[in-house]
PDB file as gemmi writes it, atoms N, CA and C in Angstrom:
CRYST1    1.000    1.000    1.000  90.00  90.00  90.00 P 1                      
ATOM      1  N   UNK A   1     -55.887  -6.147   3.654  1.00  0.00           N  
ATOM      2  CA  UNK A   1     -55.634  -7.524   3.265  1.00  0.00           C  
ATOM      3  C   UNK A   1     -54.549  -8.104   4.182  1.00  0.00           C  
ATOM      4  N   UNK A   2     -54.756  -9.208   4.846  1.00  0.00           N  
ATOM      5  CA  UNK A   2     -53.874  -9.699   5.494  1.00  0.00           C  
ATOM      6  C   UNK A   2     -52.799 -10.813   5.101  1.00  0.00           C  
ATOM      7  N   UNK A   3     -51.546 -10.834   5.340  1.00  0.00           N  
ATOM      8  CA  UNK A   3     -50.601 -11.505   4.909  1.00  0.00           C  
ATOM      9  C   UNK A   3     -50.404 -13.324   5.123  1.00  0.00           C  
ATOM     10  N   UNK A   4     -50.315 -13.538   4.202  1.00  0.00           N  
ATOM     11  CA  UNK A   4     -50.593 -14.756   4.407  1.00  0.00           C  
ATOM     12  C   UNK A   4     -49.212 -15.714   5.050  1.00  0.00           C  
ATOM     13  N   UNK A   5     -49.629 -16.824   5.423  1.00  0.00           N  
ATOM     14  CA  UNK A   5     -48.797 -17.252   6.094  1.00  0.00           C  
ATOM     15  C   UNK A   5     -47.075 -17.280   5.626  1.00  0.00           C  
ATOM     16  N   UNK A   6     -46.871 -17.982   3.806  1.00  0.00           N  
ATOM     17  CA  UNK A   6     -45.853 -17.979   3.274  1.00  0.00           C  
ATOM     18  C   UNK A   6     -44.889 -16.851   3.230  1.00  0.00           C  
ATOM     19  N   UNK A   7     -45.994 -15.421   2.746  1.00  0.00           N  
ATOM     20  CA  UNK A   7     -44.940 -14.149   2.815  1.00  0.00           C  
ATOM     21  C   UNK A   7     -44.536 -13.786   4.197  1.00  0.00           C  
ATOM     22  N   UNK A   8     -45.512 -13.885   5.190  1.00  0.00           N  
ATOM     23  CA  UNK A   8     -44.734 -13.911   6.639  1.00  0.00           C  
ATOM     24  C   UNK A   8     -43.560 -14.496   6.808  1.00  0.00           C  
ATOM     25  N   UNK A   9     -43.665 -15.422   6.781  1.00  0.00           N  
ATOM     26  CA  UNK A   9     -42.269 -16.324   6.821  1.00  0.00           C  
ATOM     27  C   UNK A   9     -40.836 -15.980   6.157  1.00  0.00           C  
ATOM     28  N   UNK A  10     -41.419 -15.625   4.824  1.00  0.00           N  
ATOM     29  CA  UNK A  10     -40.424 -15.158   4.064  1.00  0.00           C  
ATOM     30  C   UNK A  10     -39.593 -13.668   4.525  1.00  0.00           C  
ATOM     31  N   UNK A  11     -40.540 -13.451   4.972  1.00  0.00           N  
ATOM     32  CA  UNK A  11     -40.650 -11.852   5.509  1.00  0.00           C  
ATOM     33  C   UNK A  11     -39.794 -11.725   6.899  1.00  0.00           C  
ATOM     34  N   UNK A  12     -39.893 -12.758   7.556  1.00  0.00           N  
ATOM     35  CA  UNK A  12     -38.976 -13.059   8.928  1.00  0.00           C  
ATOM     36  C   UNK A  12     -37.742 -13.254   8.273  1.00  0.00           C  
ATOM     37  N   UNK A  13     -37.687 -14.208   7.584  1.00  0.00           N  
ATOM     38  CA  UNK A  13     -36.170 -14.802   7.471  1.00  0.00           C  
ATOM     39  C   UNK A  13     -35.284 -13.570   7.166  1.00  0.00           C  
ATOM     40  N   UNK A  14     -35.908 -12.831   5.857  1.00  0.00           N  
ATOM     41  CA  UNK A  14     -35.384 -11.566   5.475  1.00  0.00           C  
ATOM     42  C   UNK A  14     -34.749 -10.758   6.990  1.00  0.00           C  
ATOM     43  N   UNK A  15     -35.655 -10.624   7.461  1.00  0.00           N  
ATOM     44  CA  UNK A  15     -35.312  -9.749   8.642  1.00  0.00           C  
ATOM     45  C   UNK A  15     -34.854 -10.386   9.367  1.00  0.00           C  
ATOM     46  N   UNK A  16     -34.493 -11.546   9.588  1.00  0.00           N  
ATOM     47  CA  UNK A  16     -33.944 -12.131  10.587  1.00  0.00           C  
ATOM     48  C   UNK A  16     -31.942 -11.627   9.806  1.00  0.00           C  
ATOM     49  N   UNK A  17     -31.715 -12.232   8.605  1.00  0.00           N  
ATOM     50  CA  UNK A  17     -30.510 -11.848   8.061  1.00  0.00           C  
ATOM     51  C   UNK A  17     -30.509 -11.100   7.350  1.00  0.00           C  
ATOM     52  N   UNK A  18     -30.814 -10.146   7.929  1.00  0.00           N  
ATOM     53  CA  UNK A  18     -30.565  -8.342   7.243  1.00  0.00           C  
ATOM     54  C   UNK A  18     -30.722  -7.149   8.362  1.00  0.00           C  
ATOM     55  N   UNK A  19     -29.930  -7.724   9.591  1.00  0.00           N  
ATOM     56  CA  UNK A  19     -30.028  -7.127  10.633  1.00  0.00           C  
ATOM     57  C   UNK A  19     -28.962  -5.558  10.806  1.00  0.00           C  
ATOM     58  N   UNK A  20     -28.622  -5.338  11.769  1.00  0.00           N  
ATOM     59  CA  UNK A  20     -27.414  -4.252  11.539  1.00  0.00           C  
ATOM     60  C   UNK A  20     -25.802  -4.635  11.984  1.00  0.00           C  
ATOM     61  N   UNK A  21     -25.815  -6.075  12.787  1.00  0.00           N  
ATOM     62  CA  UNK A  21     -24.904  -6.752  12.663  1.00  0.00           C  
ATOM     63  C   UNK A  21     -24.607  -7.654  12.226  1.00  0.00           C  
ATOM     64  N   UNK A  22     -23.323  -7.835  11.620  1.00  0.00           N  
ATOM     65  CA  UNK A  22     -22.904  -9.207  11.417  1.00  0.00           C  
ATOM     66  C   UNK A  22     -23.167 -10.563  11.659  1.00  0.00           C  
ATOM     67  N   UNK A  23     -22.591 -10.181  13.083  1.00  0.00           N  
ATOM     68  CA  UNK A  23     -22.952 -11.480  14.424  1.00  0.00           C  
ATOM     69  C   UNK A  23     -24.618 -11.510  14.332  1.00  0.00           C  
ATOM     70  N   UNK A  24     -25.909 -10.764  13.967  1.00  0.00           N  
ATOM     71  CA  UNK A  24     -26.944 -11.114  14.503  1.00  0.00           C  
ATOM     72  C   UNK A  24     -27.349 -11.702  13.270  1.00  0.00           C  
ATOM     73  N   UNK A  25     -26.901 -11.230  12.043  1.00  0.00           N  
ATOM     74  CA  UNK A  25     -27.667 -11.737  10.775  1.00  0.00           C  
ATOM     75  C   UNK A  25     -27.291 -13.162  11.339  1.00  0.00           C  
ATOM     76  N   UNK A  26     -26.234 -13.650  11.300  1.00  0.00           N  
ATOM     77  CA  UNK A  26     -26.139 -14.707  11.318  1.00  0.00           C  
ATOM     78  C   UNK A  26     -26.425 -15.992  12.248  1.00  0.00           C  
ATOM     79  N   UNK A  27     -26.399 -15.703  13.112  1.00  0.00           N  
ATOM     80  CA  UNK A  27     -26.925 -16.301  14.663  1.00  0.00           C  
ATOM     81  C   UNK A  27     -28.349 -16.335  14.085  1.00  0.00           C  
ATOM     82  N   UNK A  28     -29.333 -15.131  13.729  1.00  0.00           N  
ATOM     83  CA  UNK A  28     -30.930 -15.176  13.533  1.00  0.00           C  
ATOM     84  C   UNK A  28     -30.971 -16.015  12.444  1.00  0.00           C  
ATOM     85  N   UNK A  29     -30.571 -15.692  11.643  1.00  0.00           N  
ATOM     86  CA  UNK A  29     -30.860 -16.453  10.094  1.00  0.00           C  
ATOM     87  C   UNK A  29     -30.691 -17.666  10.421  1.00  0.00           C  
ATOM     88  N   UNK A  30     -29.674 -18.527  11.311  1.00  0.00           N  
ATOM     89  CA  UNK A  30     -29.516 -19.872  10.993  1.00  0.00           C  
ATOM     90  C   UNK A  30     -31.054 -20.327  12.428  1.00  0.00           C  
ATOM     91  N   UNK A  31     -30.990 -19.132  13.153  1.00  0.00           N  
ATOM     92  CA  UNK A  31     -32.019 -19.467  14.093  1.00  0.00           C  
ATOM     93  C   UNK A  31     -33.677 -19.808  13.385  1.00  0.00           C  
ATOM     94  N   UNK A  32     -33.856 -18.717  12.088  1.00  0.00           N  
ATOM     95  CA  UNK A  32     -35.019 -18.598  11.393  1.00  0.00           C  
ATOM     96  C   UNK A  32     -34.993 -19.896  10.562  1.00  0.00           C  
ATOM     97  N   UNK A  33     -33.643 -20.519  10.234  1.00  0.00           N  
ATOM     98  CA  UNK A  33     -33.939 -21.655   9.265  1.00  0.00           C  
ATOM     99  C   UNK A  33     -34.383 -22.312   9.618  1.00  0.00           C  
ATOM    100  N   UNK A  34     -33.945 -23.016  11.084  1.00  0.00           N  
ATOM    101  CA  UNK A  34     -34.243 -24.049  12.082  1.00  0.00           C  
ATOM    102  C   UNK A  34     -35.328 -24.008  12.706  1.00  0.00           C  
ATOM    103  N   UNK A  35     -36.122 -22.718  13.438  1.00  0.00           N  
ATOM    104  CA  UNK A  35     -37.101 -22.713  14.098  1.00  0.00           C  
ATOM    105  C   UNK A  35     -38.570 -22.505  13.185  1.00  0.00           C  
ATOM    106  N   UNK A  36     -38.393 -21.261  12.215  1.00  0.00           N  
ATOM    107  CA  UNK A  36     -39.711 -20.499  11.801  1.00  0.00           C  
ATOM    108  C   UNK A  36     -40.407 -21.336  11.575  1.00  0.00           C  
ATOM    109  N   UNK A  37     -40.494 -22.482  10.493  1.00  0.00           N  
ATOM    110  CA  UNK A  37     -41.647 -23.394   9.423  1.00  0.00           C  
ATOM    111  C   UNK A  37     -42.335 -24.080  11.161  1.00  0.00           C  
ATOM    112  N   UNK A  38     -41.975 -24.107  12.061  1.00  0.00           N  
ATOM    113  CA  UNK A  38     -42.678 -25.447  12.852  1.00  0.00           C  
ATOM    114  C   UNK A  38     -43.680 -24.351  14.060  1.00  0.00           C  
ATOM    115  N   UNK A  39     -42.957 -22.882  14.057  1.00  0.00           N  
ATOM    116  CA  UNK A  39     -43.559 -22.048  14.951  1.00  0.00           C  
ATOM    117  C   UNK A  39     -45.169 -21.297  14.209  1.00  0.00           C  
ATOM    118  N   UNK A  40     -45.937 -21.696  15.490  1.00  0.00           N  
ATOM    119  CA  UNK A  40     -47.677 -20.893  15.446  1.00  0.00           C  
ATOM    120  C   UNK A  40     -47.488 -19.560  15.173  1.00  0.00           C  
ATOM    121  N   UNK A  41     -48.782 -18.928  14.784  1.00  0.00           N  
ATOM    122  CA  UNK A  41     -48.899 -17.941  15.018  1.00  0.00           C  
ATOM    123  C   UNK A  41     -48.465 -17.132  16.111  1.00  0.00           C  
ATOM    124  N   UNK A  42     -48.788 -17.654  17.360  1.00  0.00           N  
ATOM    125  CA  UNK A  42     -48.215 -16.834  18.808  1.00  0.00           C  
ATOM    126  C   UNK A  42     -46.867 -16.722  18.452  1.00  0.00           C  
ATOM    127  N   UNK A  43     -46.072 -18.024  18.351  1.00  0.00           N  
ATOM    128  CA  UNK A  43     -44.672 -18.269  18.643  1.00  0.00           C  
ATOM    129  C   UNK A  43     -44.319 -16.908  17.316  1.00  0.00           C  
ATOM    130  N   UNK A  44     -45.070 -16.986  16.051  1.00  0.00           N  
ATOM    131  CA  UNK A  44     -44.127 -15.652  15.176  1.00  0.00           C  
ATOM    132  C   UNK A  44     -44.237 -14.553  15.693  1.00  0.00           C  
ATOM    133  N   UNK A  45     -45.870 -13.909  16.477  1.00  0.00           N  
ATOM    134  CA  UNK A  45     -45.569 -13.065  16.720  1.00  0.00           C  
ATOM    135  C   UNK A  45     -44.659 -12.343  17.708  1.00  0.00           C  
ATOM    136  N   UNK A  46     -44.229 -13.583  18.722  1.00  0.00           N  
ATOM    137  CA  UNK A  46     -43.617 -13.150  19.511  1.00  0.00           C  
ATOM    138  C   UNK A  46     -41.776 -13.070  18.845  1.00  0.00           C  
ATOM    139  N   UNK A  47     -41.650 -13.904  18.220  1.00  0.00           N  
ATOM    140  CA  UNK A  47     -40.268 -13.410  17.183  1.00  0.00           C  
ATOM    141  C   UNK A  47     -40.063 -11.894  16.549  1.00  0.00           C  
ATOM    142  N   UNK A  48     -41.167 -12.050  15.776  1.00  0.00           N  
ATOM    143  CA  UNK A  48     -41.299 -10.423  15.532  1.00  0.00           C  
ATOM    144  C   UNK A  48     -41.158  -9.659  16.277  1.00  0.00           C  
ATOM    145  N   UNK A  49     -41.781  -9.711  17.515  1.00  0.00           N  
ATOM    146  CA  UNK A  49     -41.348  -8.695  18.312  1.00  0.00           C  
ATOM    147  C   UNK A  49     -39.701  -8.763  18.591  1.00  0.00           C  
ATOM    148  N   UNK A  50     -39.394  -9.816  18.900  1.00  0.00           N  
ATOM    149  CA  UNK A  50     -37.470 -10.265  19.367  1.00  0.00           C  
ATOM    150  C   UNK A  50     -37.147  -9.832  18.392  1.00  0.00           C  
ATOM    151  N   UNK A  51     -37.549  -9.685  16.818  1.00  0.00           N  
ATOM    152  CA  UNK A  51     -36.850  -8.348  16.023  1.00  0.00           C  
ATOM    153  C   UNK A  51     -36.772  -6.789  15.959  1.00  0.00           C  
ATOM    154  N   UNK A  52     -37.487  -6.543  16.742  1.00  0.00           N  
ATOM    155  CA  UNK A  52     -37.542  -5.476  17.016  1.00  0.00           C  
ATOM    156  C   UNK A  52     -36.581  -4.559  17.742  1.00  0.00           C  
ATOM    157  N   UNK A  53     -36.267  -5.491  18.480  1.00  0.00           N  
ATOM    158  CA  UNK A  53     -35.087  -5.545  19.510  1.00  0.00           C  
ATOM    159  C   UNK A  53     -33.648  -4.678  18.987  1.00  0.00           C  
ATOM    160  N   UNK A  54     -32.949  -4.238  19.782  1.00  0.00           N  
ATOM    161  CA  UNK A  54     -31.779  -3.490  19.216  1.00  0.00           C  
ATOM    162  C   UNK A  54     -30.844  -4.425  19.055  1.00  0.00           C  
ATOM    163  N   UNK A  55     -30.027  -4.805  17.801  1.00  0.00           N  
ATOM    164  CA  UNK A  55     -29.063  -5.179  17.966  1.00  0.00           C  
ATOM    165  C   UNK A  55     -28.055  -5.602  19.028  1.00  0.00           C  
ATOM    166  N   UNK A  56     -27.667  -4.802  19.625  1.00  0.00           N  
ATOM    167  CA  UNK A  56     -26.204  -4.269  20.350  1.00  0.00           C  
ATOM    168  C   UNK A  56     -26.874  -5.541  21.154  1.00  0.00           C  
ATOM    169  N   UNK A  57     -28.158  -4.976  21.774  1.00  0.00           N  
ATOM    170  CA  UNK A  57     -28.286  -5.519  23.763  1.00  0.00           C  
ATOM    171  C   UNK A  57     -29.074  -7.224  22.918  1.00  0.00           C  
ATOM    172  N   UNK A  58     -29.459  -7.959  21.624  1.00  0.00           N  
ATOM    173  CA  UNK A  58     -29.744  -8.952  21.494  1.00  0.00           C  
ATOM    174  C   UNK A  58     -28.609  -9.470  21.268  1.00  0.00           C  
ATOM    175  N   UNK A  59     -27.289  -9.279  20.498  1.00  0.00           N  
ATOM    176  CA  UNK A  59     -26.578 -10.093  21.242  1.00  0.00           C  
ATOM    177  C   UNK A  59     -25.767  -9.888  21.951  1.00  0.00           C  
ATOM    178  N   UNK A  60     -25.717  -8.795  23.141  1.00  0.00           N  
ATOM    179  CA  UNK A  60     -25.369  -9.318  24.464  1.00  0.00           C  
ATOM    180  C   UNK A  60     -26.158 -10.276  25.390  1.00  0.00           C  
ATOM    181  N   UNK A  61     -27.605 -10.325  24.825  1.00  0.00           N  
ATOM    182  CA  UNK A  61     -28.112 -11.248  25.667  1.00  0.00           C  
ATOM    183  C   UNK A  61     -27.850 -12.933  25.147  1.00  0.00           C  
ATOM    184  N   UNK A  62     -27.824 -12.871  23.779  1.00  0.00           N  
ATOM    185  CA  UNK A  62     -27.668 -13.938  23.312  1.00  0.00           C  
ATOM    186  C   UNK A  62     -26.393 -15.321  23.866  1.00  0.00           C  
ATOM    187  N   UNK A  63     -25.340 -14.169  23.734  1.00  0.00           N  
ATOM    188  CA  UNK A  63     -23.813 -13.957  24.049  1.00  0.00           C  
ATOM    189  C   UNK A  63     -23.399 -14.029  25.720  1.00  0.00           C  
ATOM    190  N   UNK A  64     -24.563 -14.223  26.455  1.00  0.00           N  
ATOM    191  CA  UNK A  64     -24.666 -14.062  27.616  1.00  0.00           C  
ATOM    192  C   UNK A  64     -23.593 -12.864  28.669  1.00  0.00           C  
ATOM    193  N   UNK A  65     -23.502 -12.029  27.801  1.00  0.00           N  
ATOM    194  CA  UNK A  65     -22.875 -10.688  28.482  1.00  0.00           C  
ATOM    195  C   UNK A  65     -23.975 -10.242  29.272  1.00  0.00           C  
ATOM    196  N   UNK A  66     -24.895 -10.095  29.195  1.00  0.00           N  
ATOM    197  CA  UNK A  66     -25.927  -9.189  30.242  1.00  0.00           C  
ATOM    198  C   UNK A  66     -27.149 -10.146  30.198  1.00  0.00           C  
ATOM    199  N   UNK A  67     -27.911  -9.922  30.755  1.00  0.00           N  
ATOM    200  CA  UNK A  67     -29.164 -11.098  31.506  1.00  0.00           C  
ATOM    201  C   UNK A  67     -30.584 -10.600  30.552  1.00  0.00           C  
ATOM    202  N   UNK A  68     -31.291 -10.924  29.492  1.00  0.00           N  
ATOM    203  CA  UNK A  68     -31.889 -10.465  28.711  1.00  0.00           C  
ATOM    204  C   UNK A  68     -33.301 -10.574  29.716  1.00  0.00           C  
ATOM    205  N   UNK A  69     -34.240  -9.355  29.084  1.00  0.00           N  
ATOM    206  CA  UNK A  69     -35.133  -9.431  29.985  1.00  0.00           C  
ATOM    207  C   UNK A  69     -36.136 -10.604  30.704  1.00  0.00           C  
ATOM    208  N   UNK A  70     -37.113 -10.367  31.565  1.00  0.00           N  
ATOM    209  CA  UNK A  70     -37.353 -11.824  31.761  1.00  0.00           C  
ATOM    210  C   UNK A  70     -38.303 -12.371  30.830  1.00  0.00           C  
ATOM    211  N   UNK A  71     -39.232 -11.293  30.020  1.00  0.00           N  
ATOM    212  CA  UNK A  71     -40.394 -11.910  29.141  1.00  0.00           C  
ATOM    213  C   UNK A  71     -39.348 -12.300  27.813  1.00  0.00           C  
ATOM    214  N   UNK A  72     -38.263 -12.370  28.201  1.00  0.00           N  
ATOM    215  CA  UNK A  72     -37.708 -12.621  26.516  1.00  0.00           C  
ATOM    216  C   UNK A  72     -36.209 -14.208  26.604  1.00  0.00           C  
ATOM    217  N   UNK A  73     -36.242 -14.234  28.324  1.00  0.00           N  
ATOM    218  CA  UNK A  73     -34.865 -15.283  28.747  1.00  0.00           C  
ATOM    219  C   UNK A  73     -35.405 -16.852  28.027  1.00  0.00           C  
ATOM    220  N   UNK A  74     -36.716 -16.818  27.742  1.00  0.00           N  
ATOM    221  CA  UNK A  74     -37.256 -18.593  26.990  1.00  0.00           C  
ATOM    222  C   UNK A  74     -36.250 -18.296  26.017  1.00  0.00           C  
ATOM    223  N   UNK A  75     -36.821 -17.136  24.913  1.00  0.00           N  
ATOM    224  CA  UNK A  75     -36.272 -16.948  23.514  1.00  0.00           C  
ATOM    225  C   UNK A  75     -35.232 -17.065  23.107  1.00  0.00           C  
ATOM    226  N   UNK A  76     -34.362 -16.160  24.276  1.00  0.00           N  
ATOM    227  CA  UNK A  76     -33.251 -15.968  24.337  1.00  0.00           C  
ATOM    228  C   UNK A  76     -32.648 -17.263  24.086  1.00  0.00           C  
ATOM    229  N   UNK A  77     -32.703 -17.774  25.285  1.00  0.00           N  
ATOM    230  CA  UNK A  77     -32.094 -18.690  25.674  1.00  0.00           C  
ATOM    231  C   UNK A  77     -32.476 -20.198  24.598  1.00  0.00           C  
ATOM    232  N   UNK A  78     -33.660 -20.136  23.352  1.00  0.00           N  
ATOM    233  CA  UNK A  78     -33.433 -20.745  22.502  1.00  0.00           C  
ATOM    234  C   UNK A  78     -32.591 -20.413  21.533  1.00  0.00           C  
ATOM    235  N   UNK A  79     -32.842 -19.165  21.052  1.00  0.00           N  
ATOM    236  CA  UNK A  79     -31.795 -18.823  20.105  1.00  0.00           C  
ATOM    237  C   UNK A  79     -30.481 -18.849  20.533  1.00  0.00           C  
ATOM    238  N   UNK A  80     -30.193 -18.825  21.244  1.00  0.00           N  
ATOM    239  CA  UNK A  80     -28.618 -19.376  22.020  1.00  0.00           C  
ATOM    240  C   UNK A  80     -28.182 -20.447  21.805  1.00  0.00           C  
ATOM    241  N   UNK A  81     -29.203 -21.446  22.109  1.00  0.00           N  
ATOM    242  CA  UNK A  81     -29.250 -22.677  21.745  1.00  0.00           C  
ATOM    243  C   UNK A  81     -28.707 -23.238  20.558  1.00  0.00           C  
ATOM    244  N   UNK A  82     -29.494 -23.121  19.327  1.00  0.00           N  
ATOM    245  CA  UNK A  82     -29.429 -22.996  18.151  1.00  0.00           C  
ATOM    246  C   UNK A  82     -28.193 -22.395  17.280  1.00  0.00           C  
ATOM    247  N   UNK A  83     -27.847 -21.161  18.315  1.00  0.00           N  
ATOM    248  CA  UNK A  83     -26.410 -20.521  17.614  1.00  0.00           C  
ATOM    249  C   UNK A  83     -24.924 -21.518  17.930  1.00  0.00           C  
ATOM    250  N   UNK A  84     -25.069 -22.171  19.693  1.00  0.00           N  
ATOM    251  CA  UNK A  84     -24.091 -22.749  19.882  1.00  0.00           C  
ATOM    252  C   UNK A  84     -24.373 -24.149  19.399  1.00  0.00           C  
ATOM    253  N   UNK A  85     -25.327 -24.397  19.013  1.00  0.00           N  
ATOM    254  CA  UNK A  85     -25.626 -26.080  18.646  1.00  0.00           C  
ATOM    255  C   UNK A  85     -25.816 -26.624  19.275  1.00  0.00           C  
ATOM    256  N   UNK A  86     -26.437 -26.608  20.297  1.00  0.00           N  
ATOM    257  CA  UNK A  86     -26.954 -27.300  21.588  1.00  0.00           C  
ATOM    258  C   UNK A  86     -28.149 -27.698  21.849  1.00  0.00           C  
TER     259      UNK A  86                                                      
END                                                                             
């Protein structure tokens, strides 16, 4: 049975702020409030995957300490966005 669109969503946000840091719950979560409801299918799955991600090196990339990879510098560089208010 496949998940329907609402528990997906719900299902991101969760994981977006219930990360293993501090700094990421919060940066993602306010990122998931703002972005998830307007993003496609592609655009979640490719979030999902950016959760997958380790902590430590998402926000150094976020944080612009180190150069996040290149299939991920769009994302990045939105959720950056979003964290500094820009």
């Amino acid at each position: 049975m496949s998940e329907t669109r609402e528990n997906r969503l719900k299902r991101l946000q969760m994981r977006s702020m219930r990360r293993g840091i501090k700094e990421m719950d919060i940066i993602l979560m306010r990122y998931a409030a703002v972005r998830l409801e307007a993003m496609d299918d592609a655009a979640l799955d490719a979030y999902e995957l950016l959760l997958n991600e380790n902590d430590q090196d998402l926000y150094q990339w976020v944080s612009g300490q180190q150069e996040a990879p290149a299939d991920l510098q769009a994302q990045i560089a939105d959720v950056r966005a979003i964290a500094t208010g820009l």
